[in-house]
C-alpha positions as CSV (number, residue, x, y, z in Angstrom):
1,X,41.9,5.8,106.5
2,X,41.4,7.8,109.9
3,X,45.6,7.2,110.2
4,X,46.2,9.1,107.1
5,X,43.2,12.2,108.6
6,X,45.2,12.0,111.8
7,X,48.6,12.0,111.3
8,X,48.7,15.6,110.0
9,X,47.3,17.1,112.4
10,X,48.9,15.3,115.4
11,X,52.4,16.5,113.5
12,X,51.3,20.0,113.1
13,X,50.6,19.6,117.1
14,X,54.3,19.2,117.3
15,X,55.2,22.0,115.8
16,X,54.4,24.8,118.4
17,X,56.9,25.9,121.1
18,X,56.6,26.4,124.7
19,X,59.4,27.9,125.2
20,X,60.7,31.7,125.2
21,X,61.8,32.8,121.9
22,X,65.8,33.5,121.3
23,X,68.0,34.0,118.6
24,X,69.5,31.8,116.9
25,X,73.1,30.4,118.0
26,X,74.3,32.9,114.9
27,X,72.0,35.4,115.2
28,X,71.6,38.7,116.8
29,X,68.2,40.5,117.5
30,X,67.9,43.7,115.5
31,X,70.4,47.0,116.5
32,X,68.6,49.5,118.7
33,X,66.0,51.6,116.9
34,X,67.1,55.7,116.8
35,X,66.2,57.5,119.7
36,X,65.5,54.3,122.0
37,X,67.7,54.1,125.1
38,X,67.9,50.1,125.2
39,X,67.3,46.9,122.7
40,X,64.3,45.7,122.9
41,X,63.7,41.9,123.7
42,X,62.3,39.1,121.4
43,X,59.3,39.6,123.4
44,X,59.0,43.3,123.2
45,X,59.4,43.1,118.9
46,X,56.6,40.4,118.8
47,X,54.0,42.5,120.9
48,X,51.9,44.3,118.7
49,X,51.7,48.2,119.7
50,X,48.7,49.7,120.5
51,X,48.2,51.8,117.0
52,X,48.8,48.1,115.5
53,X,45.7,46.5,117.7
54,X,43.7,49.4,118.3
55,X,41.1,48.6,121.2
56,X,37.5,49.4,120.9
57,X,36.9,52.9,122.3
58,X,33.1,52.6,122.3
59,X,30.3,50.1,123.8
60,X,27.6,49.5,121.5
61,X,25.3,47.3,123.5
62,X,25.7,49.9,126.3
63,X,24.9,53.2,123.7
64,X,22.7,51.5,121.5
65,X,19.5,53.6,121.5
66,X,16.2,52.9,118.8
67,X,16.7,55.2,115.9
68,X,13.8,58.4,115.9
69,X,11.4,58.0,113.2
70,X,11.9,59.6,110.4
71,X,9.4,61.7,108.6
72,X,11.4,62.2,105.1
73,X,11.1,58.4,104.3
74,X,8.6,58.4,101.4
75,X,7.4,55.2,99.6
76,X,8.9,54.6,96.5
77,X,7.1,56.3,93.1
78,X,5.2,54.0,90.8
C-alpha cells in the first residue's frame, strides 16, 4: 500500500529540470519584440517584470500605530 502512495510522488520528483532552458531542436525563441534592440533570452521571457510581481512598497509592522478613539461610535438602538 505505501508502494502505490509513493510511487507518484517519487516520479513527479523526476520530472523537474536542472538544467538551463532552450529551445527545442526545431524551435526558435520568439522574434524580437518592436522597439527592443536585441532578443531576449529564455531566461529573460520567464522572469516576471516588476509591474507583473509588484513589491510591497509599505512596512506595516514598522507603521502600524493604535487607531485614535473614536467618539461617533454609538451603541446600536434597541
Amino acid at each position: 500500500m505505501k508502494l502505490l502512495t509513493l510511487a507518484p510522488i517519487v516520479l513527479l520528483a523526476g520530472c523537474g529540470s536542472a538544467a538551463a532552458l532552450k529551445p527545442g531542436p526545431s524551435k526558435m525563441l520568439p522574434p524580437k519584440p518592436y522597439g527592443a534592440t536585441a532578443v531576449p533570452t529564455a531566461k529573460q521571457l520567464v522572469t516576471p517584470s516588476s509591474q507583473a510581481r509588484p513589491e510591497r512598497s509599505d512596512e506595516l509592522l514598522k507603521s502600524s500605530e493604535e487607531r485614535r478613539g473614536d467618539e461617533f461610535t454609538l451603541p446600536p438602538p434597541n
